[in-house]
N, C-alpha and C positions, 0 to 999 in steps of 0.2 A: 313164558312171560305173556305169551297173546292172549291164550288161554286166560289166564289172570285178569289180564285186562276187560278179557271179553265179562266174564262172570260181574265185575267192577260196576261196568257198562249197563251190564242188563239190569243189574241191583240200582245205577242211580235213576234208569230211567222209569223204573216201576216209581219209586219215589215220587220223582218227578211228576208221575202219571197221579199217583193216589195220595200224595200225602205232604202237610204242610201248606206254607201261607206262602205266598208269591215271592215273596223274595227266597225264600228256604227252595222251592221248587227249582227259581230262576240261576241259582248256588248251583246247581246238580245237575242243570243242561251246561252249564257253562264250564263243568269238569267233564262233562259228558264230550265235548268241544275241544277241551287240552285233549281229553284223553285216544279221542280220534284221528284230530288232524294235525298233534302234535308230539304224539307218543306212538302210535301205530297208524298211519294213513291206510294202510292195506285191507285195514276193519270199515272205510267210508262207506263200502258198496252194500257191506254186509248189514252196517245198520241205517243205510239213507233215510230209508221207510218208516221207520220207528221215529225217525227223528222229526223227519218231516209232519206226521201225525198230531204233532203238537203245533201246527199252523193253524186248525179249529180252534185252538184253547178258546175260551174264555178271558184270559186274560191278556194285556196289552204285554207286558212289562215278558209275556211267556212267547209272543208275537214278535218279539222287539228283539228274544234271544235266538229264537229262529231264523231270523233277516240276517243277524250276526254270524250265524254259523254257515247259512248258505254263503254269503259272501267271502267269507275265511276258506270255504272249501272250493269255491270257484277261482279264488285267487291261488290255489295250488295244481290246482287241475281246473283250466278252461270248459273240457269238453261235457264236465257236470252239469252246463248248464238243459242241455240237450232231456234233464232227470228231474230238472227243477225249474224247470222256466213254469208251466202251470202253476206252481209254487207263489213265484213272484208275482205272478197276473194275480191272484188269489189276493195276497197281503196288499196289492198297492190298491183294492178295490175294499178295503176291509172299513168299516166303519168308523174306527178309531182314529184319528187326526194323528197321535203320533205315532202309531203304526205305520202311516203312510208315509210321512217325513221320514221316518226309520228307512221305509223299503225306497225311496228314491233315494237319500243318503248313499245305500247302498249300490245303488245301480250304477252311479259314477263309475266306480272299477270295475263291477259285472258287465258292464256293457264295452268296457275298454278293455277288457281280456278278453272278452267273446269277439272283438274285431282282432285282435291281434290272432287269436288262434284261428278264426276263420282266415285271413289271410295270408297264413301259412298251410293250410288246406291243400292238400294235392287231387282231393275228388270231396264231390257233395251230392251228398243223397238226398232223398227228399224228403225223409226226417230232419235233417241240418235246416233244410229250405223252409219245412213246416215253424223251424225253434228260431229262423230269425225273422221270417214273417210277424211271430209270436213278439220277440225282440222289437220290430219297429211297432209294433200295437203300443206295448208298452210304454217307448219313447216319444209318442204321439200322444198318450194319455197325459204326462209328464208333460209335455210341452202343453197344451189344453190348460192346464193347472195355472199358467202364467195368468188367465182370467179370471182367476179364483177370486171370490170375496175373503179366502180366509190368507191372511196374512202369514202365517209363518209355515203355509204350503207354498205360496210364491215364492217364496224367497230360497226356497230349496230347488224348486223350478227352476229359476234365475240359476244358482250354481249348474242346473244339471245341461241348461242351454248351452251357458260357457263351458262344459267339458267338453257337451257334440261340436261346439266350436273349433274350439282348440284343439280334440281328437282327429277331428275331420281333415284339418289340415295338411301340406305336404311336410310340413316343417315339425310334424310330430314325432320323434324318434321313433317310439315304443310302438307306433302303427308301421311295420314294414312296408305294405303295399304303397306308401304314401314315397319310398324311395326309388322307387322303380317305374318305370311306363305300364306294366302289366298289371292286366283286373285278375282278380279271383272267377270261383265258375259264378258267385253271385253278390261280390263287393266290385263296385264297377267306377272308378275313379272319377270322372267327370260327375257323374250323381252324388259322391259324396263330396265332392266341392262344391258343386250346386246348392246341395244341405248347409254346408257351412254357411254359405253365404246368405242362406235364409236367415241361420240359425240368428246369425249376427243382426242382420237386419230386423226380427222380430225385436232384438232387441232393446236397439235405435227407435223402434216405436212407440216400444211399452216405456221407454224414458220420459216420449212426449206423453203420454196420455194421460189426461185433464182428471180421471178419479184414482191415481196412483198416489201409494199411501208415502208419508215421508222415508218410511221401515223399508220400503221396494226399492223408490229411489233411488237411496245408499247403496242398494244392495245393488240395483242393475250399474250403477255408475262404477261402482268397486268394480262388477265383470266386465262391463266394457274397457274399463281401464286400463283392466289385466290382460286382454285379449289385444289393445293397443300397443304395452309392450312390449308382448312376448310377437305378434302380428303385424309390421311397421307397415305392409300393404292395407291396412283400414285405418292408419292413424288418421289420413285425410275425410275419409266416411262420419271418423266416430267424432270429428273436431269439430266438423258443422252440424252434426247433431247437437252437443256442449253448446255452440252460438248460439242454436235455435231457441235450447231452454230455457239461457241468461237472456 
């Protein structure tokens, strides 16, 4: 059957490679996708490269199935990231507007499985250290993007603040280290509540500030909100921010 599959595999991605209109190509990575990480995951390693390869395309919509499948394959296996973070830096710098809203889209849960796996880490090499140096570049670039003149990047911004918010937290299940006293060899608990509390706070500013579109607003107010009550230690931060604006 692998056999099979594999032959399948190699036939959609030539396809894919040479022949057909964008939607017909985007059809054949996205069987390429079932047929990977949901019929044989044990084929991921064998064809990463191939797959990845299709991150130059030319096409957005071929950029945008790429973002998908990395993120499908990270939310099975964490440690993928360590094969594709280069990857991610690549697409979130890509010239396309919604390529990039794709690749932050994405990074919510690529960045929320890659803490959770590192936190359960029992040694880190300095490849590991090298991938989440790489990891905070990118989360730094993301946040940077709250400045943006273009609207419907901020707004993905704004979601991806309140995730490191809400992530960062003690009160987040899904991050273990957040229930214990002990730091990882290089997640170090007081730093990333420190983060949170920026996080938050960057937020509470961009709410006041005087060239914010009504589209951002909404949107930082919905996260703040969120972050209110799912976080009842910022309900008091985030109320007098709310007075300040009315």
């Amino acid at each position: 059957m692998s056999a099979n599959i594999q032959e399948t595999i190699v036939d959609l991605l030539n396809q894919a490679l040479l022949y057909g209109n964008d939607s017909t190509r985007v059809k054949h990575l996205r069987h390429v996708q079932e047929l990977i990480l949901r019929k044989d995951p044990s084929l991921l390693n064998h064809f990463l490269e191939d797959v990845l390869s299709f991150q130059t395309d030319k096409s957005s919509e071929i950029k945008k199935t790429i973002i998908s499948f990395i993120e499908e394959a990270c939310q099975q296996n964490p440690k993928l990231i360590v094969k594709v973070i280069g990857s991610l830096n690549l697409l979130l710098h890509d010239d396309n507007v919604f390529v990039q809203k794709k690749l932050i889209l994405s990074m919510m849960p690529i960045y929320k499985s890659t803490l959770t796996w590192l936190s359960k880490s029992q040694s880190v090499d300095e490849l590991v250290c090298s991938v989440w140096d790489m990891m905070a570049d990118i989360k730094n670039h993301i946040v940077s993007i709250l400045n943006s003149n273009d609207d419907r990047l901020c707004t993905v911004a704004i979601k991806f603040i309140e995730m490191l918010a809400l992530t960062l937290s003690r009160h987040e299940q899904d991050f273990p280290i957040n229930s214990n006293a002990n730091d990882s060899e290089i997640l170090f608990r007081t730093k990333l509540e420190q983060e949170e509390k920026e996080m938050i706070e960057k937020l509470l500013e961009f709410i006041l500030s005087e060239k914010l579109s009504s589209v951002n607003l909404i949107a930082a107010i919905e996260a703040v909100s969120n972050i209110a009550r799912q976080r009842s230690d910022y309900i008091s931060r985030i109320l007098q921010t709310f007075e300040v604006l009315h």
